[in-house]
C-alpha positions as CSV (number, residue, x, y, z in Angstrom):
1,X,94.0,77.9,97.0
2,X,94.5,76.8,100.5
3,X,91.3,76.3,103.0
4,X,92.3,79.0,104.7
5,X,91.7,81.8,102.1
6,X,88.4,80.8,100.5
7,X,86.0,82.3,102.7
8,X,88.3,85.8,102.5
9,X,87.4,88.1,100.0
10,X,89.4,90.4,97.5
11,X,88.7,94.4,97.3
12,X,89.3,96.6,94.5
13,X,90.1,99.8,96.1
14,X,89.5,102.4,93.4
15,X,91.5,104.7,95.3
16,X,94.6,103.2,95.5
17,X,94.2,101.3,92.5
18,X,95.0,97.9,94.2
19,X,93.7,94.6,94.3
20,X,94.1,93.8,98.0
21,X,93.5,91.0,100.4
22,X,94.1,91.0,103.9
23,X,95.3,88.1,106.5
24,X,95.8,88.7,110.0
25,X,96.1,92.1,109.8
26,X,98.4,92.1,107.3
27,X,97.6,93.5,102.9
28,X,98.5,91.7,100.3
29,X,98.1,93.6,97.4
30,X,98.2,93.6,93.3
31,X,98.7,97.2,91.8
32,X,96.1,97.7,88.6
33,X,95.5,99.9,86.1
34,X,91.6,100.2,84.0
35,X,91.1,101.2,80.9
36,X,87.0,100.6,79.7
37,X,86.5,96.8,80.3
38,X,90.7,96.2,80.2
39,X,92.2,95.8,83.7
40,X,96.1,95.8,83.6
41,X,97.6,93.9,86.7
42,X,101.1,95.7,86.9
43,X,102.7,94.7,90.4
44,X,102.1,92.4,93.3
45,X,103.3,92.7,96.7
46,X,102.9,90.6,100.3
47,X,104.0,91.3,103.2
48,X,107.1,89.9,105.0
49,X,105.0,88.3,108.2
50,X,102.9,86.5,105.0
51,X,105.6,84.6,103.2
52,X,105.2,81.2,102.5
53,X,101.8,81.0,103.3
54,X,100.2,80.7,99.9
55,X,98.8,84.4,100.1
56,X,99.9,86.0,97.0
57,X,98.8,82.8,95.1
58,X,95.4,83.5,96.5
59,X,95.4,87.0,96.0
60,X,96.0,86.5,92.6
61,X,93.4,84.1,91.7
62,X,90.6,85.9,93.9
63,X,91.5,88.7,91.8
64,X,91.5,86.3,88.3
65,X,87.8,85.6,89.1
66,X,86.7,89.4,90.4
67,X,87.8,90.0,86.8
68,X,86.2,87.2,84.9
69,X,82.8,87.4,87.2
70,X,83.0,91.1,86.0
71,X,83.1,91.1,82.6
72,X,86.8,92.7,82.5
73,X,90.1,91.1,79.9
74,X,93.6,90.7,81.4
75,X,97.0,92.4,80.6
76,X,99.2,90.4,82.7
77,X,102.0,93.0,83.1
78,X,103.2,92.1,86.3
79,X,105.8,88.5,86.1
80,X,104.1,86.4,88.6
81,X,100.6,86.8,87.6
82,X,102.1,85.6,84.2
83,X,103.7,83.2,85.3
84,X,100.8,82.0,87.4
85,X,98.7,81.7,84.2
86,X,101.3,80.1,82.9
87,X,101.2,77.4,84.9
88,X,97.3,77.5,85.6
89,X,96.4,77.8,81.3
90,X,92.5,77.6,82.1
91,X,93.3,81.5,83.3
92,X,94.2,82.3,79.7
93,X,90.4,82.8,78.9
94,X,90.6,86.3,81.1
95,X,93.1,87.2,79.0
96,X,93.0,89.9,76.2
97,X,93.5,88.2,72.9
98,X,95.6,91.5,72.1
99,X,97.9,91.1,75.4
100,X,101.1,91.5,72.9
101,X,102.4,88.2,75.0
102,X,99.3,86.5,74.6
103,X,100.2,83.4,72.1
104,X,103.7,82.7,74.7
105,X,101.1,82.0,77.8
């Protein structure tokens, strides 16, 4: 994660049901679903005036550790936080052993 990001933090907003992080004004944001201690991350979206910057990369791994500090298991629904644990396999141990994808990560 870029410098620039650490000291920001991630909010689950209950209400929307969205992991978000805001920079410069601007909301990143991952769309969730919970179900008990199961937290399904289904779509994430950054803004336009954001690209490039690294944001959604942060975004998703401030939201990887709200969910292990918390006790919660993934279901990486949405592609790139797949493919982000994909490429970043120590991430697999948030993971739901019954993610139906699980054993491909």
């Amino acid at each position: 994660m870029k410098e620039e990001f650490v000291t920001l933090e991630v909010v689950k907003n209950t209400d929307t049901k969205r992991f978000e992080l805001t920079v410069d004004g601007y909301t990143a944001f991952i769309d969730y679903a919970e179900e008990g201690k199961v937290i399904k991350l289904i779509h994430t979206e950054s803004p336009e005036e954001l690209a490039g910057r690294g944001v959604a990369t942060a975004l998703i791994e401030k939201s990887l550790m709200y969910i292990e500090s918390n006790g919660y298991e993934l279901f990486p629904l949405c592609p790139l936080v797949y493919a982000y644990i994909k490429r970043h396999p120590e991430w697999k141990r948030v993971v739901s052993m019954v993610f139906p994808a699980y054993d491909k990560l």
